[in-house]
C-alpha positions in Angstrom: 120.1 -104.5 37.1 118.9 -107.8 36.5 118.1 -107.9 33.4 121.4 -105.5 32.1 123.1 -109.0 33.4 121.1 -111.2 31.6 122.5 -113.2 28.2 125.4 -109.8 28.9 128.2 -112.1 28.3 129.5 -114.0 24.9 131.5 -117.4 25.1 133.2 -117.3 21.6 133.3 -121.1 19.5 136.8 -122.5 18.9 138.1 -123.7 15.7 137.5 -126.9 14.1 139.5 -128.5 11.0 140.1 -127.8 7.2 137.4 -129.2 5.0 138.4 -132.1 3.0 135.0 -134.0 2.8 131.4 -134.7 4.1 130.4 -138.1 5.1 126.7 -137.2 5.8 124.2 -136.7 2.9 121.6 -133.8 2.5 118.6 -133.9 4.4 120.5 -136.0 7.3 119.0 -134.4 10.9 120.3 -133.9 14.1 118.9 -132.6 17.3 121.8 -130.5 19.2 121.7 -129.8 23.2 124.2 -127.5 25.0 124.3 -126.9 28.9 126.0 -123.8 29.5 127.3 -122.8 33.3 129.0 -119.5 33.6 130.3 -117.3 36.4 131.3 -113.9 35.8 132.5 -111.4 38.2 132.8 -107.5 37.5 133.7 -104.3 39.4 131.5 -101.7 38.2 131.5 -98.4 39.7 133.0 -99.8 42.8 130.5 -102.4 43.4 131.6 -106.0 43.1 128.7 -107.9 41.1 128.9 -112.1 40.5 126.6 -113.8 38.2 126.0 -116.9 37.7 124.2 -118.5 34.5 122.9 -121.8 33.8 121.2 -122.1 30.7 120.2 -125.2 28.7 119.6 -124.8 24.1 117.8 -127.2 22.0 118.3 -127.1 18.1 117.6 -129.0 14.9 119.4 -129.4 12.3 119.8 -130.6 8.9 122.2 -130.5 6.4 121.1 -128.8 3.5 123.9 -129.5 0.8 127.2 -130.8 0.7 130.2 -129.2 -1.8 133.6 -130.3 -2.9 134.8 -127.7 -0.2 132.0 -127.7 2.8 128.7 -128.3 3.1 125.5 -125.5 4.2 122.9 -126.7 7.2 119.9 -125.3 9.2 120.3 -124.7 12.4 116.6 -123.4 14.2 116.5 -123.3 17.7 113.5 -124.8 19.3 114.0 -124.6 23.3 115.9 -122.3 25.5 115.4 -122.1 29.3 117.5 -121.3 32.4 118.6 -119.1 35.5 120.7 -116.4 36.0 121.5 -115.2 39.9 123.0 -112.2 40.1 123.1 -109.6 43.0 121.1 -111.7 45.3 118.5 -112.4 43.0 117.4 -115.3 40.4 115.4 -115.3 36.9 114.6 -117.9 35.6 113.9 -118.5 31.7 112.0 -120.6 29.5 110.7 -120.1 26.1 107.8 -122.5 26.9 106.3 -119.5 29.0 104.6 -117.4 26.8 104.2 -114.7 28.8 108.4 -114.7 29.2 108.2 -114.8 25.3 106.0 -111.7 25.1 108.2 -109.3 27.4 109.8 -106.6 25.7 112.9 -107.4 28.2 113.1 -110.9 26.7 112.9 -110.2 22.8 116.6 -110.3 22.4 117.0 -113.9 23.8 113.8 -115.3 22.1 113.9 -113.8 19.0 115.6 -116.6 17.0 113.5 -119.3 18.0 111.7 -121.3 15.5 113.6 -119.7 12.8 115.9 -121.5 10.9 119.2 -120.2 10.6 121.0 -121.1 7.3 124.9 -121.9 7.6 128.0 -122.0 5.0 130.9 -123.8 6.0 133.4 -123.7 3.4 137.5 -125.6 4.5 136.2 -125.8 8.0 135.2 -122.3 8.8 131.8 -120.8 8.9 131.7 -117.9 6.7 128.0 -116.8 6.3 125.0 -117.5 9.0 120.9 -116.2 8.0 120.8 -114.9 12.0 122.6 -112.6 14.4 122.2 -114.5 17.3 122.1 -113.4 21.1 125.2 -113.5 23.2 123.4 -116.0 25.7 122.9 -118.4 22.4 125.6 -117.8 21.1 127.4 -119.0 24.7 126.0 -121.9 24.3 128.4 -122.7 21.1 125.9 -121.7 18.2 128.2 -119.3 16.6 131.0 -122.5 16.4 129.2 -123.9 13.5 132.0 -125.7 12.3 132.6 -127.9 15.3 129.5 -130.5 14.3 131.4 -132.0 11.5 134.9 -134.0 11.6 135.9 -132.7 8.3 139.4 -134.0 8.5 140.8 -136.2 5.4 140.9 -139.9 6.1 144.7 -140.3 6.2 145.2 -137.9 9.4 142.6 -139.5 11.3 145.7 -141.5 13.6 146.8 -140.6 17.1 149.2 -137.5 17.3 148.0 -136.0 14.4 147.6 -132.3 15.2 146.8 -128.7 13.4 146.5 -124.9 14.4 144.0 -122.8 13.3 142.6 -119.2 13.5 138.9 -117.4 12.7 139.1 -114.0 13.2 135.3 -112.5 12.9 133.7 -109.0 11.7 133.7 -107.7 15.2 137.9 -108.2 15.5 137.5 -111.1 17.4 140.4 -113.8 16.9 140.6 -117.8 17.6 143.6 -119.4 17.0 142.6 -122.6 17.9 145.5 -126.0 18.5 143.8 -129.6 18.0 144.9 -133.0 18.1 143.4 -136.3 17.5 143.9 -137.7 20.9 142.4 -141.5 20.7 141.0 -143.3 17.7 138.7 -146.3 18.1 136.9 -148.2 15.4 133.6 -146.3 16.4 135.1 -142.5 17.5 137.7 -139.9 16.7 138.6 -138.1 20.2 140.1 -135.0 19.6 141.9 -132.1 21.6 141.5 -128.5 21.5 143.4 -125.5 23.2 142.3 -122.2 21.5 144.0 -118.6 22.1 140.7 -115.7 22.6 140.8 -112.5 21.6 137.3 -111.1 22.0 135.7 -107.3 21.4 131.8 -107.7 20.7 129.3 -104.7 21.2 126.1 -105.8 22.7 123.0 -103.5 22.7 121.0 -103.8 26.2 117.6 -101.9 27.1 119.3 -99.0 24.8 122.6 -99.3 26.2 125.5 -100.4 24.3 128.1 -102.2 26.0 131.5 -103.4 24.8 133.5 -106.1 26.2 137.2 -107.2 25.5 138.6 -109.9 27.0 141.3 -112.7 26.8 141.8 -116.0 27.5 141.8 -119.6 26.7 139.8 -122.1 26.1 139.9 -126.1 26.4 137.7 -128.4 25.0 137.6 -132.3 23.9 135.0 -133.6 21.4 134.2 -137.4 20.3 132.9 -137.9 17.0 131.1 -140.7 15.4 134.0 -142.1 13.1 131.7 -143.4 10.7 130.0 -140.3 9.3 132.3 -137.7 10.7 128.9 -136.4 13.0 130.2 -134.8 16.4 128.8 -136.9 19.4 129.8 -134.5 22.6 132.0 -131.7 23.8 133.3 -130.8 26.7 134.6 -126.9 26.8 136.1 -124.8 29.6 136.9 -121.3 29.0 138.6 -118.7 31.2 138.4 -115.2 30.2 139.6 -111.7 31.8 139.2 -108.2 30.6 137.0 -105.1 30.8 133.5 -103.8 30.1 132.8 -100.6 29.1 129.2 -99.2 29.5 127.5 -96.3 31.3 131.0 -94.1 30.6 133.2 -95.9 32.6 135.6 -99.1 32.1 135.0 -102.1 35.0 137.3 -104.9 35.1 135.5 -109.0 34.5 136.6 -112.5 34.6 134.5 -115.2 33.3 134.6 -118.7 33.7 132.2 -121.4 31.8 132.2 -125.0 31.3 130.0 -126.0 27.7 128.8 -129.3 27.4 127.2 -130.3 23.9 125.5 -134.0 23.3 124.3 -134.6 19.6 121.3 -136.8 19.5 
């Protein structure tokens, strides 16, 4: 049962801001680390189940190219390790364990390490990625590719200044997403997000497919470097509710996470 639990649940990205231009230049790296904490409880077949996951992703990136209306990046993923508790009992993760890495059970989560995956942002929306990545690194904000880059044009970068947006995915998925530039100094942009969640994803586990659609919110603030536009950190909380359906049978969950992201 341990491993059904394992990576099962999907904290979607929120929205970041039309594109008007990039400050950084191609071939300008980054190294991205997000620490993920997530508690999920769900009744399934009349058997209350808590897990608790703590996971920590470490990526580089470059950008690639930079166009009149977005820019295209790398994004490869280098480490991944954590813990999940769940029914009385803990795994633990870590990529750096090659025998972790060569269990079947694993593949899923390991599988896009060390292979770059190529990203398109066009007016402040991702809208093609190389990888389909796995719900537990995908948690920990990979599939908000948007977010890294403060895209906004220089004249709204004052206090007050706010936007709505939404990103609605192939899977019927929907983020409309609230921000406002909170604080401006001569070195950051601090901005505001509160994002609407509509989520149905199918995940395949051990041959077993499981749906999950849940709503909620989301609320995050992110400081960027107001020089080159470059993201600095994010704090995220999400609170989601719904139902997962797997094994014939429909079992109520709630899911709560906090994201923290640090570019260094």
């Amino acid at each position: 049962m341990k491993h059904l639990f394992l990576g099962l649940f999907l904290l979607p990205g929120i929205g970041t801001v039309s594109a008007q231009s990039v400050k950084l230049q191609p071939g300008t790296p980054f190294k991205t680390v997000t620490d993920i904490k997530v508690n999920t409880n769900l009744n399934f077949a009349g058997q209350d189940i808590e897990t608790s996951t703590n996971a920590v992703t470490t990526a580089l990136d470059t950008i690639k190219s930079v166009l009149a209306d977005g820019y295209t990046y790398s994004a490869t993923i280098k480490h991944i390790k954590g813990e999940v508790k769940v029914m009385g009992q803990d795994q633990t993760f870590d990529s750096d364990d090659q025998n972790l890495r060569n269990n079947p059970e694993m593949a899923d989560l390991f599988k896009a390490l060390n292979t770059p995956n190529n990203i398109e942002i066009k007016n402040g929306k991702m809208v093609a990625q190389s990888q389909k990545l796995d719900a537990i690194v995908k948690m920990g904000g990979s599939d908000d590719q948007a977010k890294y880059l403060l895209t906004l044009d220089p004249t709204n970068i004052k206090e007050g200044y706010s936007w709505t947006d939404s990103t609605l995915s192939d899977s019927s998925s929907k983020t409309v997403t609230n921000a406002t530039v909170k604080q401006v100094t001569d070195q950051s942009v601090v901005v505001e997000i509160q994002a609407n969640i509509a989520l149905k994803e199918t995940m395949n586990r051990n041959g077993m497919d499981i749906v999950q659609n849940l709503t909620g919110k989301a609320f995050a603030t992110r400081t960027y470097n107001k020089t080159n536009g470059l993201l600095m950190n994010e704090t995220s909380n999400v609170n989601l509710t719904g139902t997962m359906e797997m094994m014939g049978q429909s079992a109520p969950i709630t899911s709560k996470g906090t994201i923290v992201t640090t570019i260094q």
